[in-house]
C-alpha positions in Angstrom: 187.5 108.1 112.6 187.6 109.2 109.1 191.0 110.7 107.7 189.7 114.6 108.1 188.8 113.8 111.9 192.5 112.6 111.9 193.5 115.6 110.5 191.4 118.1 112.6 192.1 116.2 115.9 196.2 116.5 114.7 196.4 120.2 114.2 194.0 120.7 117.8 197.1 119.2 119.5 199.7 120.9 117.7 198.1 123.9 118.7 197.8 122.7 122.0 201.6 122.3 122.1 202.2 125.4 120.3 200.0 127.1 123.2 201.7 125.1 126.1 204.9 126.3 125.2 204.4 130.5 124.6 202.8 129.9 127.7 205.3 128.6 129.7 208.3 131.1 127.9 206.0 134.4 128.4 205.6 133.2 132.3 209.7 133.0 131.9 210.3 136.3 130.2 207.9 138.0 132.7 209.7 136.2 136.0 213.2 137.3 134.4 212.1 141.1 133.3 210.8 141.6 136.8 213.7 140.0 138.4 216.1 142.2 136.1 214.2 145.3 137.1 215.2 144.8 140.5 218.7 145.1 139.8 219.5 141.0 140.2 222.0 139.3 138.1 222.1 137.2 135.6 223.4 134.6 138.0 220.9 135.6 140.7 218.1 135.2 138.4 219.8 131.6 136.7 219.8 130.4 140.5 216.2 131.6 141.7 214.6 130.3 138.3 216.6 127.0 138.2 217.6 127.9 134.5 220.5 127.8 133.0 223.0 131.5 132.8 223.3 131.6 129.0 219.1 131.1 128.5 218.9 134.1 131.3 221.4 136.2 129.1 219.7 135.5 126.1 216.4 136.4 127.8 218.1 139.7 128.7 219.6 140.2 125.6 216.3 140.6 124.1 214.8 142.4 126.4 217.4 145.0 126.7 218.2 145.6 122.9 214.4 146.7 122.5 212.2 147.8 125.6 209.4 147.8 123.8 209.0 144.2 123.0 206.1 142.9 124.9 206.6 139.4 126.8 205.1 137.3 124.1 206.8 139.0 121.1 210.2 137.8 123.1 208.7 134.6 123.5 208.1 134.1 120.0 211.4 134.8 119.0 212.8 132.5 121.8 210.9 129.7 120.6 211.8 130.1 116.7 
């Protein structure tokens, strides 16, 4: 494997990772935004989630300052 191969095959798992983990934050901002819609706390959702009450508030936070954010803009800014 030549050094470019190196390089190419580096930045294809990067964006692997990169991928992996919007992913699994979106599927996490989605699960909390419906659960929120149905009126359960942040303690409610912490429990049912098995995540912690401050990344639920923060999760919240964002989603109430600015309805309009879509799932993966929230996402992105989590993961910053």
């Amino acid at each position: 494997m030549n050094i470019l191969e190196i390089g190419i095959e580096k930045g294809r798992q990067d964006g692997l990772k990169i991928g992996r983990a919007e992913g699994e934050a979106i599927k996490l901002v989605s699960m909390i935004r419906r659960k929120l819609e149905k009126g359960l706390s942040v303690t409610a959702i912490s429990e049912a989630l098995e995540l912690e009450d401050a990344y639920v508030q923060k999760v919240i936070n964002l989603i109430t300052e600015d309805s309009s954010k879509s799932d993966l803009e929230i996402a992105k800014i989590l993961l910053r």
